[in-house]
VEXDREN-2710 file (C-alpha; in Angstrom, 1 decimal):
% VEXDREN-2710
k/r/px/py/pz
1/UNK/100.9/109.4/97.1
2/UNK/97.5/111.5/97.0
3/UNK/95.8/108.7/96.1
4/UNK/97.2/106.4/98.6
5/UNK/96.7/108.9/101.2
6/UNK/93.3/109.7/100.8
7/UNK/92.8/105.1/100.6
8/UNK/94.7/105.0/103.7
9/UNK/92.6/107.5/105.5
10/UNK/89.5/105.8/104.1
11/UNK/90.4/102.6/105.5
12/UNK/91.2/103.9/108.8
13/UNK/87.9/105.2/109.2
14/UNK/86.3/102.4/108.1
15/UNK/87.9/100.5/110.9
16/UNK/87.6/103.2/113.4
17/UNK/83.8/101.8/113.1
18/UNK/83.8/98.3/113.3
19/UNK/83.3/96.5/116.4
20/UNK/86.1/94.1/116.2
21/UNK/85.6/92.7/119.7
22/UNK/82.7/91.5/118.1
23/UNK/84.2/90.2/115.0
24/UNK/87.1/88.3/117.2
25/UNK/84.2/86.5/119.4
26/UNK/82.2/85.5/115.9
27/UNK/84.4/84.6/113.2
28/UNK/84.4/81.1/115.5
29/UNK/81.0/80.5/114.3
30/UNK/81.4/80.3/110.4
31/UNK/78.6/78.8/109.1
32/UNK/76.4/80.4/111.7
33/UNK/78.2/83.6/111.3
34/UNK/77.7/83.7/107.4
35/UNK/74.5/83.0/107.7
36/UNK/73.7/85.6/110.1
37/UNK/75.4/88.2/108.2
38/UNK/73.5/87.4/105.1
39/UNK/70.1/88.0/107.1
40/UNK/70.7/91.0/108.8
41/UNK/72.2/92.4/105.3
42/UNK/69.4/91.7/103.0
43/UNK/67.2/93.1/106.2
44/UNK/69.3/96.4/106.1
45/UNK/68.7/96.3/102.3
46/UNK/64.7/95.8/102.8
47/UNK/64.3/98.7/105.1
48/UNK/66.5/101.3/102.9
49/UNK/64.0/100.2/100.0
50/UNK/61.2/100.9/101.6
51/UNK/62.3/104.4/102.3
52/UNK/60.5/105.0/105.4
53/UNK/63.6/105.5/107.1
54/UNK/64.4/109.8/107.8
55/UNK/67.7/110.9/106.2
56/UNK/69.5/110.6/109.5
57/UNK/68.0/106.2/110.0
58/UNK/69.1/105.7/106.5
59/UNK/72.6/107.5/107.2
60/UNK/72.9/105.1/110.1
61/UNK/71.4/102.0/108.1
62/UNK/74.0/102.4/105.4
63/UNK/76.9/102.5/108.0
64/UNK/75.7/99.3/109.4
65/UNK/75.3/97.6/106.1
66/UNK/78.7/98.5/104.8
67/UNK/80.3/97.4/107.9
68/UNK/78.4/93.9/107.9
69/UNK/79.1/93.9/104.0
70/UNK/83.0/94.5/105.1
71/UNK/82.9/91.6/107.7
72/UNK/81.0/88.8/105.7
73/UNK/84.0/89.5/102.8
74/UNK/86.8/89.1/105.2
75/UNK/84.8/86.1/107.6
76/UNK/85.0/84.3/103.9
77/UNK/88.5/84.9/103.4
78/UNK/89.7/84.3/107.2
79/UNK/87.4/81.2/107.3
80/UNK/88.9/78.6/104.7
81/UNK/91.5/78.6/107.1
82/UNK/89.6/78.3/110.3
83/UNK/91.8/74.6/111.4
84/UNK/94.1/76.9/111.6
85/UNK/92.5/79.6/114.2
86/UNK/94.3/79.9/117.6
87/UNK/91.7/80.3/120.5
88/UNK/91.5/84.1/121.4
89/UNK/90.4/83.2/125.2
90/UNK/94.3/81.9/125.5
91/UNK/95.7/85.0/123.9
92/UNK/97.0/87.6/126.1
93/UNK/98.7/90.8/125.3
94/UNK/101.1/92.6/127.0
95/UNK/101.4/96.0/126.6
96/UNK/105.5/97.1/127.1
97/UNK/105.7/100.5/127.9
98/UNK/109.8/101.2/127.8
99/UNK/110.4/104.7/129.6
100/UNK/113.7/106.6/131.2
101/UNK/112.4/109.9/133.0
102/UNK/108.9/110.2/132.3
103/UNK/106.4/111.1/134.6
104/UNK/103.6/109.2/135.5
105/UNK/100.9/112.0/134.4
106/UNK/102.9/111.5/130.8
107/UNK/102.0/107.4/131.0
108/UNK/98.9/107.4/132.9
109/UNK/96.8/108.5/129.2
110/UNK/98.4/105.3/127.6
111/UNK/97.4/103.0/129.9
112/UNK/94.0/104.5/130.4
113/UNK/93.3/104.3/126.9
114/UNK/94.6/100.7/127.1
115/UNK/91.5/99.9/129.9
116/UNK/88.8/101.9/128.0
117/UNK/89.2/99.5/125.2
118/UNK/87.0/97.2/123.6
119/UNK/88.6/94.0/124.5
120/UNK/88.8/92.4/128.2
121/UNK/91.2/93.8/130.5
122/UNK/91.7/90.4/132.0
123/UNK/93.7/89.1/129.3
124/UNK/96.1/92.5/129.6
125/UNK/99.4/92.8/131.3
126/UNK/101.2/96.3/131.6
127/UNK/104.9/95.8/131.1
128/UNK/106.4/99.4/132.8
129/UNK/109.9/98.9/131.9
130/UNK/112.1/101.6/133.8
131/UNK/115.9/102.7/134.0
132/UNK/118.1/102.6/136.9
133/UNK/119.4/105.9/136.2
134/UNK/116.3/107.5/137.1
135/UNK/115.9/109.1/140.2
136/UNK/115.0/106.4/143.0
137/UNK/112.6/108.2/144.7
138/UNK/110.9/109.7/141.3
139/UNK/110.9/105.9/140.0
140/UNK/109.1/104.7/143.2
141/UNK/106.5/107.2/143.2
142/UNK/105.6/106.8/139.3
143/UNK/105.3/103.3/140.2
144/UNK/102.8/104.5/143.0
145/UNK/100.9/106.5/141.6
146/UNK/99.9/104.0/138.3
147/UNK/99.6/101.1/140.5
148/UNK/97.2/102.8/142.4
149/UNK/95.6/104.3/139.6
150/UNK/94.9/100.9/137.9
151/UNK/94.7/98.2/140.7
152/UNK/92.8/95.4/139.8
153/UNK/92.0/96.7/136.7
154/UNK/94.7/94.5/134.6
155/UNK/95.4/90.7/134.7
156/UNK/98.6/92.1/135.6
157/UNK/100.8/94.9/136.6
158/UNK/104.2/94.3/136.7
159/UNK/107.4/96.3/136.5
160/UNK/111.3/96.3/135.8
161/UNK/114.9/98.4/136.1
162/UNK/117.1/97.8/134.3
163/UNK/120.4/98.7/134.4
164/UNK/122.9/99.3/131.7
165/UNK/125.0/96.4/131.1
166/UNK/128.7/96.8/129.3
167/UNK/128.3/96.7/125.7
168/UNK/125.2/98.2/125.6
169/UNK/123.4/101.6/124.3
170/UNK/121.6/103.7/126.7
171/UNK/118.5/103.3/124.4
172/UNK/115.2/101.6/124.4
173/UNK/116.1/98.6/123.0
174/UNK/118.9/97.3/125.7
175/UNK/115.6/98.1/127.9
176/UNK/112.8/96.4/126.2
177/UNK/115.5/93.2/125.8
178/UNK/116.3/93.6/129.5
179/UNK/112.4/94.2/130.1
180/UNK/110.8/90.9/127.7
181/UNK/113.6/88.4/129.1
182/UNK/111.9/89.3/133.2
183/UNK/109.0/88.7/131.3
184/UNK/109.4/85.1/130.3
185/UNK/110.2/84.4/133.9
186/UNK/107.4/86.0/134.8
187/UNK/105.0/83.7/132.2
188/UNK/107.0/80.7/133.2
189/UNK/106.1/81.0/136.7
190/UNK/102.3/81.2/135.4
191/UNK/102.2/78.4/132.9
192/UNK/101.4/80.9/130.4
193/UNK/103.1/79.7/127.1
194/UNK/104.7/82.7/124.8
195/UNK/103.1/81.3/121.8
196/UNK/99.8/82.7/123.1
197/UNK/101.5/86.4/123.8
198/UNK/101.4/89.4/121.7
199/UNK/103.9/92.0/122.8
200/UNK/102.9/95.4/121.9
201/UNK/105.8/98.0/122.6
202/UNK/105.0/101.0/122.7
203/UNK/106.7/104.4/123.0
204/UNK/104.8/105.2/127.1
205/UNK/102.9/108.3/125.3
206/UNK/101.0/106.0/122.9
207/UNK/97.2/106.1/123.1
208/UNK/95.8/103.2/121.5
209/UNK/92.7/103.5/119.4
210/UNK/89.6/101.3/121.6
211/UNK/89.6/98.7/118.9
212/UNK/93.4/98.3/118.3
213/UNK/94.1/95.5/121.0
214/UNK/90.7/93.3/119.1
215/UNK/91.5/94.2/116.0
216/UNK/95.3/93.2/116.6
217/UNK/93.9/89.6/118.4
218/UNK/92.0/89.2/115.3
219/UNK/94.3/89.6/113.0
220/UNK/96.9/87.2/115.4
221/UNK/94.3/84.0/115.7
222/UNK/93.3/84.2/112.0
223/UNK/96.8/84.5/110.7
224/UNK/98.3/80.4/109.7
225/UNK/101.5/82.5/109.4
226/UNK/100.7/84.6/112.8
227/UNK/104.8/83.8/113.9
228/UNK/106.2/85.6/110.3
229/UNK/104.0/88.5/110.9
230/UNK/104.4/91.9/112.6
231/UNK/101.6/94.2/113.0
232/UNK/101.6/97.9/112.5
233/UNK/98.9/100.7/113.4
234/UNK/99.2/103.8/112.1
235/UNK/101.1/106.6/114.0
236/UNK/99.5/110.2/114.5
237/UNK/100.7/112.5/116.0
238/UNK/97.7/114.3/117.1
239/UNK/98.1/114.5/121.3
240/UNK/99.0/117.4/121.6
241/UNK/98.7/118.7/118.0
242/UNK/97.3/122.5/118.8
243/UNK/100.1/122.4/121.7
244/UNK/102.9/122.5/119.2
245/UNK/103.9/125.5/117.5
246/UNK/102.7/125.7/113.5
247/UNK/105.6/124.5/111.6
248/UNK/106.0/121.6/113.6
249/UNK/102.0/120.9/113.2
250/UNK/102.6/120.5/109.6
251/UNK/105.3/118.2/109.8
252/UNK/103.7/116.4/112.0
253/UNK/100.7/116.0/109.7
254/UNK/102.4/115.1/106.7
255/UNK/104.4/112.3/108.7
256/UNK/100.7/111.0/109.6
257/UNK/99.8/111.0/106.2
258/UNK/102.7/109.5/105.3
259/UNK/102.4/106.5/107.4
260/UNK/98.3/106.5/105.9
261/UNK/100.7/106.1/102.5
262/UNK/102.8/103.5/103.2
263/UNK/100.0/100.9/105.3
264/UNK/98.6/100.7/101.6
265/UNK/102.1/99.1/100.3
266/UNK/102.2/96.4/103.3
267/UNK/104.8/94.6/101.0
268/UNK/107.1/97.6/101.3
269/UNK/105.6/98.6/105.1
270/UNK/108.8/98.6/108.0
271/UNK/108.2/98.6/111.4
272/UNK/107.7/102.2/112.8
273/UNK/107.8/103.2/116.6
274/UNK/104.3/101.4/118.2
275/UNK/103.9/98.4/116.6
276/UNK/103.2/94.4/117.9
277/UNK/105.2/91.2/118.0
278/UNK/104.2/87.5/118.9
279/UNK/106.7/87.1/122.1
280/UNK/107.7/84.2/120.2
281/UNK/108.9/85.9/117.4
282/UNK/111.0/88.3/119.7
283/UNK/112.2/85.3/121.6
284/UNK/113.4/82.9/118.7
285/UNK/115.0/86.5/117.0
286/UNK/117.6/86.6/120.4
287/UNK/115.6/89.9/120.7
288/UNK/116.4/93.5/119.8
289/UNK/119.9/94.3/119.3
290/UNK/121.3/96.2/122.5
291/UNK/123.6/98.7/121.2
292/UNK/121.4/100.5/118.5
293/UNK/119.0/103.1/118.2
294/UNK/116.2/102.3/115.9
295/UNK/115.0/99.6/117.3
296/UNK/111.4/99.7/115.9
297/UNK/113.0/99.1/111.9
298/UNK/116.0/96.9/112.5
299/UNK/113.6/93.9/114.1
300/UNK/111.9/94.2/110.9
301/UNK/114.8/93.3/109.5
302/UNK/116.3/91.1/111.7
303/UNK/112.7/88.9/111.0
304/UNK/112.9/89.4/107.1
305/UNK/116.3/87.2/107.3
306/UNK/115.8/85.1/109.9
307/UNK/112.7/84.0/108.4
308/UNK/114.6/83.9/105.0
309/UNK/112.0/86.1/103.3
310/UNK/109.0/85.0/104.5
311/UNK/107.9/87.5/106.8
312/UNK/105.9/90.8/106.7
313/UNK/104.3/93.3/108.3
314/UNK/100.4/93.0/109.0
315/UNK/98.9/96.3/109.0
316/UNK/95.8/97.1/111.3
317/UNK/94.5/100.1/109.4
318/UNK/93.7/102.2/113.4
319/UNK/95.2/104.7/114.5
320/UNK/97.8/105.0/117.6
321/UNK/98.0/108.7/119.0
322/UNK/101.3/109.9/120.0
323/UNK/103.0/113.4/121.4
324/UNK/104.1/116.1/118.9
325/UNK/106.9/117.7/119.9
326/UNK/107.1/121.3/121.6
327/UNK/109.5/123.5/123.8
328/UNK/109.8/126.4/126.3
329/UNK/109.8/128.6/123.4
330/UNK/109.1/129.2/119.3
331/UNK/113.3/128.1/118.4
332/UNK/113.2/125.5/121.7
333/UNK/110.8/123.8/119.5
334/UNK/112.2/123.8/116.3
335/UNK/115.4/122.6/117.7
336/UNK/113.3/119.7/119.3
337/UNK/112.1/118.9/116.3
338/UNK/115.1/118.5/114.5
339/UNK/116.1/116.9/117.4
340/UNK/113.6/114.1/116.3
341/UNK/114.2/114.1/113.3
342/UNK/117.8/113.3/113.6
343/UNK/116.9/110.2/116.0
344/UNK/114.2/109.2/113.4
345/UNK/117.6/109.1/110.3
346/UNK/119.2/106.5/112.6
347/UNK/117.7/104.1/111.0
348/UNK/120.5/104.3/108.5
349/UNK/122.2/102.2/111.1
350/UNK/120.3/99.4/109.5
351/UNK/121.3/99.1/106.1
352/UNK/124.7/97.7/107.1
353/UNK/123.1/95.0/109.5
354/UNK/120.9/93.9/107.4
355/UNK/122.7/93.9/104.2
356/UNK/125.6/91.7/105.9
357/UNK/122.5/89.3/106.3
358/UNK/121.2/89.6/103.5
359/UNK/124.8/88.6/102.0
360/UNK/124.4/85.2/104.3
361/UNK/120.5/84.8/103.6
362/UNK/119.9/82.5/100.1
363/UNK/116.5/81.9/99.9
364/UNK/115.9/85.4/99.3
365/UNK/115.7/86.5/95.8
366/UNK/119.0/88.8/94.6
367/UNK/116.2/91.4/92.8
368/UNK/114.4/91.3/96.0
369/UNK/117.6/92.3/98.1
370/UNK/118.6/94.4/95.3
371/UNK/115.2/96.3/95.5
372/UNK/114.7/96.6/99.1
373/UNK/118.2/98.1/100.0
374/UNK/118.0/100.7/97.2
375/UNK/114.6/101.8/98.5
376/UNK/116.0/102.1/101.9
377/UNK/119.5/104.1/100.7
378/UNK/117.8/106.3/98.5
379/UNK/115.2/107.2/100.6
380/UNK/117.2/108.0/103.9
381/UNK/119.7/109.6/101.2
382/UNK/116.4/112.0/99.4
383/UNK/115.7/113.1/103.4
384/UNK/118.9/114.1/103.7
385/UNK/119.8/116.0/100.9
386/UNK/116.2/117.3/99.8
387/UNK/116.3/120.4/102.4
388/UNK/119.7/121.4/100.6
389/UNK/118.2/121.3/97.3
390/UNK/114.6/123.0/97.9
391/UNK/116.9/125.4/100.3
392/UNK/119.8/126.6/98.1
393/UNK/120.1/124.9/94.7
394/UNK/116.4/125.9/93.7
395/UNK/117.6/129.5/94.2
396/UNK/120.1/129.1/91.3
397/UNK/118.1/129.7/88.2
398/UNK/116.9/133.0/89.6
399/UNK/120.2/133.8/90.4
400/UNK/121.9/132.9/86.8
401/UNK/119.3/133.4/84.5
402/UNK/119.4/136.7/84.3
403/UNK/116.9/140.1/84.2
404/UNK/115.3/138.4/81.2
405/UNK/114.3/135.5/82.6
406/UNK/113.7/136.3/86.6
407/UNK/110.8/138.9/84.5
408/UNK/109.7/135.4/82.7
409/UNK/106.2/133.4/83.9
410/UNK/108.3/130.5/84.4
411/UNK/110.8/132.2/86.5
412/UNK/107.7/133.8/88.9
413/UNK/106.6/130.3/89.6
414/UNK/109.5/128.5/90.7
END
């Protein structure tokens, strides 16, 4: 876990400095591209062997070099596939931004940080997908106040309500279905096909890294297999990190770095809260399910069998900052944490659902079925029990070993 942690953060800040707008435009251009790369490398090479360069040139030289060093590898790889390439001028993403009572100062950062990045906001659409049970009057003046905020800025702006339907959950995923299914119309109406859509749904206080959106489009047009894929960024929660009281900091932390973990095993990886879809991956799925919570993992799964195996999430190793959580007071917090927590084990809801499919599902090895629902039991199971053990059971030797042995060097460090 260490070691994959420290990779994982590695990799995201290798990332963090490419210019993938740049790398989406050229990897078009292969032979031309290859060539270029090779020039300006052995160039970079030439001037840090002359050594005429101060410590803080050369600093900046050997960035540039290992990023161009980075590209040229993967512009090989993504290139003996390049018939296969989908035009990134056709590609637009949506950005779905589900929300019930939030206020529009709590959504205005995410879509800010969605225009501040380094791909064109033409080839954007903001998806602000409401509930009727909000307040009217508060819904309308949200609406207001972020239309107004970014007119013109988008290739589109559009909103919907929806209302709870019978047989639904009041959750997020009875809203996004309600939310992508306006959409269509919406693309119908504008000849815009949902092959060449990438839906990214995100929780509404999700700031996206500047490169996310052209590093996502890369890895979309490059991918033969772009309909079997999801793609995953890495959650932190970082907001509002020095907001939130000092136990929930930590957790907080360590979930970051666990998600840094787990975008190193991208053949275990689950979707996790902000993640992207093709729209016609979402579409050909019949959507999310409309009466569970966990929404983000269960159209993992719901892809893993309807593709019959052959699907996976993509990861693009940059970050997506989202909201610790905090209260009106030290326990207010705590209990919202736990709070979280408790939403975030829902995802045990799953393992039924997707084992019935998996039952159904025959292309799918048995030792691959086996494998993947054990993971998934034991680890919910672990979280659950875990705080019992390290809480009461670890007390135990202390408490039955004796005077001897609570005066032993083994007993002082337990």
């Amino acid at each position: 876990i260490a070691s994959y942690s420290v990779l994982g953060r590695l990799k995201m800040e290798a990332w963090k400095k490419n210019d993938w707008f740049y790398r989406l435009k050229e990897i078009y251009h292969s032979d031309e591209l290859l060539r270029d790369l090779e020039t300006e490398i052995k160039t970079l090479e030439d001037k840090l062997k002359q050594g005429k360069a101060s410590q803080k040139e050369r600093w900046a030289l050997k960035q540039t070099l290992r990023e161009r060093k980075s590209f040229l590898k993967r512009a090989k790889v993504d290139i003996t596939h390049k018939a296969q390439f989908m035009d990134w001028r056709e590609v637009y993403n949506v950005i779905l931004l589900p929300n019930a009572n939030e206020g529009a100062e709590h959504i205005a950062p995410a879509i800010e940080a969605i225009k501040n990045s380094n791909y064109p906001n033409d080839k954007v659409i903001i998806l602000l997908a409401m509930e009727e049970r909000e307040l009217e009057e508060k819904r309308a003046k949200k609406v207001r106040i972020l239309k107004e905020k970014f007119d013109g800025v988008f290739y589109d702006f559009i909103t919907t309500v929806h209302k709870v339907a019978d047989g639904e959950m009041k959750c997020k995923a009875s809203n996004a279905t309600y939310a992508v299914k306006q959409l269509q119309k919406y693309l119908a109406k504008r000849n815009i096909p949902i092959e060449n859509v990438i839906l990214s749904n995100f929780d509404c206080d999700t700031i996206a890294h500047p490169e996310y959106l052209a590093a996502l489009t890369y890895a979309f047009v490059t991918e033969p297999k772009r309909y079997n894929r999801a793609y995953q960024p890495i959650p932190v929660f970082d907001n509002n990190i020095w907001d939130a009281i000092a136990p929930v900091r930590i957790l907080m932390m360590g979930t970051s770095f666990w998600h840094m973990v787990k975008v190193m095993q991208p053949e275990l990886m689950v979707t996790f809260s902000s993640h992207s879809e093709p729209l016609k991956t979402i579409v050909d799925m019949n959507y999310w399910p409309v009466n569970v919570i966990s929404e983000d993992s269960l159209i993992y799964w719901k892809g893993l069998t309807y593709f019959e195996g052959d699907y996976q999430v993509k990861p693009i190793h940059l970050p997506v900052s989202m909201t610790a959580v905090i209260g009106n007071n030290y326990w207010h917090a705590i209990r919202n944490q736990y709070k979280q927590k408790h939403r975030w084990a829902y995802g045990i809801e799953n393992f039924p659902l997707f084992a019935r499919a998996f039952m159904k599902t025959k292309k799918i090895k048995l030792s691959e079925k086996i494998k993947r629902s054990v993971i998934y039991v034991e680890g919910h199971y672990s979280w659950a029990v875990t705080p019992f053990i390290l809480a009461f059971l670890g007390w135990l030797p202390l408490i039955l070993g004796g005077e001897q042995f609570n005066q032993s060097v083994l007993a002082h460090n337990l």
